[in-house]
C-alpha positions as CSV (number, residue, x, y, z in Angstrom):
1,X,6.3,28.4,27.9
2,X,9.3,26.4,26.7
3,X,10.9,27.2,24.4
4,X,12.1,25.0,21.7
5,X,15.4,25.4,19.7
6,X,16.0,26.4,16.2
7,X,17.0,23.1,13.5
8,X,19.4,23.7,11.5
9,X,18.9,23.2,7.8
10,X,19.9,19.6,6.7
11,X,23.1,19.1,4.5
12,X,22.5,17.9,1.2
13,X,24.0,14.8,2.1
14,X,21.9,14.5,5.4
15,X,19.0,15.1,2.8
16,X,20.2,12.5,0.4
17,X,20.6,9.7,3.6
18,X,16.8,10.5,4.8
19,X,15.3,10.5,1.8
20,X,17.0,7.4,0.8
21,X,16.6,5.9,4.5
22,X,12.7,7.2,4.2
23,X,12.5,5.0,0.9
24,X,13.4,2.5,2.9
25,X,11.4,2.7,5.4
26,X,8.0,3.6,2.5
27,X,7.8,7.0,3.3
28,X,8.0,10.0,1.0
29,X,9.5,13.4,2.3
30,X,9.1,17.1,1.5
31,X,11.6,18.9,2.9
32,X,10.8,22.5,3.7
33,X,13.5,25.1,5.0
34,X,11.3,26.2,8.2
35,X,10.3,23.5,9.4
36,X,12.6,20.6,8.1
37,X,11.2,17.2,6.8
38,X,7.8,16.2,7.3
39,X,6.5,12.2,6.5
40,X,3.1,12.5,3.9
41,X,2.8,9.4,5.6
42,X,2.4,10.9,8.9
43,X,1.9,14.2,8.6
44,X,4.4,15.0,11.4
45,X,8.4,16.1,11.2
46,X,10.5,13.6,10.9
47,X,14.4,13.6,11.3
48,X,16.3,10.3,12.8
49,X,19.2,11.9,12.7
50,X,18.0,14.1,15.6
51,X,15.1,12.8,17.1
52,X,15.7,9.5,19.1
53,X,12.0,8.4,18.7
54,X,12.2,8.7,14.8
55,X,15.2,6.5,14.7
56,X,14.4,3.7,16.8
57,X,10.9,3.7,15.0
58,X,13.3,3.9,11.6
59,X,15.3,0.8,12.5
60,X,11.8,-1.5,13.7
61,X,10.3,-0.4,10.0
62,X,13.7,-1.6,8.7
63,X,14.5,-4.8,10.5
64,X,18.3,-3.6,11.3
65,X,19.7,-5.1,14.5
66,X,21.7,-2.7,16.9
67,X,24.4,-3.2,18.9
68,X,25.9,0.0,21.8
69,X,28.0,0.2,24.1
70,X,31.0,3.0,25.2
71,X,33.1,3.0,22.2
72,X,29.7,3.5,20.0
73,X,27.1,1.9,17.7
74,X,27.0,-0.8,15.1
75,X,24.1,-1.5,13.3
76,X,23.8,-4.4,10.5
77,X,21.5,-4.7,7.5
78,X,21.0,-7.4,4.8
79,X,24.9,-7.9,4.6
80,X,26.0,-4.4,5.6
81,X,27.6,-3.1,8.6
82,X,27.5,0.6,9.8
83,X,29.9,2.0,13.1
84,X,30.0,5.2,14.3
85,X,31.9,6.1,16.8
86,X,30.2,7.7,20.0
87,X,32.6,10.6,20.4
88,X,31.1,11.5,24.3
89,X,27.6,11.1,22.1
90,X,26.1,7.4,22.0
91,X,22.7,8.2,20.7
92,X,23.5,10.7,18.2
93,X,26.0,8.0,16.9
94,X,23.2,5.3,16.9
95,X,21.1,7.8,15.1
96,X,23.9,8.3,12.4
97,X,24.1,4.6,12.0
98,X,20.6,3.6,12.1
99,X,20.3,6.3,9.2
100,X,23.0,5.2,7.3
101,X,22.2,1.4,7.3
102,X,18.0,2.1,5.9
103,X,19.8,4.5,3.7
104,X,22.0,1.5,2.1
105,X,19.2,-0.2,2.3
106,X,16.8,2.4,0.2
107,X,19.7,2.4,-2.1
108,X,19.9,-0.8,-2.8
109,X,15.7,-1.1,-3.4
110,X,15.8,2.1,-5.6
């Protein structure tokens, strides 16, 4: 059986980026403290700022055009440009910034 590691509980401003980047996106969250943020939409967890697979599906529902290489990730958005740095970490920088751009983005529809 594999076993599968323990999340650690969102910051608040982690929870204020995905709920404003879920906004974005049109999905509602409920946050829970066991198992983290579910989508009503889908049922399912959902965290882009650790799951690869909920970020790139994040930034398609978005329209935000990414750019990577070795230094890190830059991801634009109706006017706004996010980089993060990929301190030995590219994807969980691309994560960061694909969360932050739908998050400007939410803000900006709210």
């Amino acid at each position: 059986m594999t076993k599968v590691a323990a999340r650690s509980a969102p910051t608040l401003e982690e929870k204020e980026l995905l709920d404003l980047a879920a906004f974005a996106a049109g999905y509602q969250l409920k946050y829970n403290h066991r198992d983290g943020f579910s989508a009503y939409d889908t049922g399912f967890g959902w965290n882009p700022l650790q799951h690869d697979g909920d970020a790139i599906e994040l930034a398609v529902k978005v329209d935000l055009w990414i750019s990577l290489d070795s230094t890190g990730a830059c991801v634009k958005a109706e006017g706004y440009n996010v980089t993060e740095p990929s301190n030995g970490n590219p994807a969980a920088a691309l994560r960061r910034a694909i969360v932050n751009a739908a998050a400007y983005i939410g803000e900006q529809a709210s």
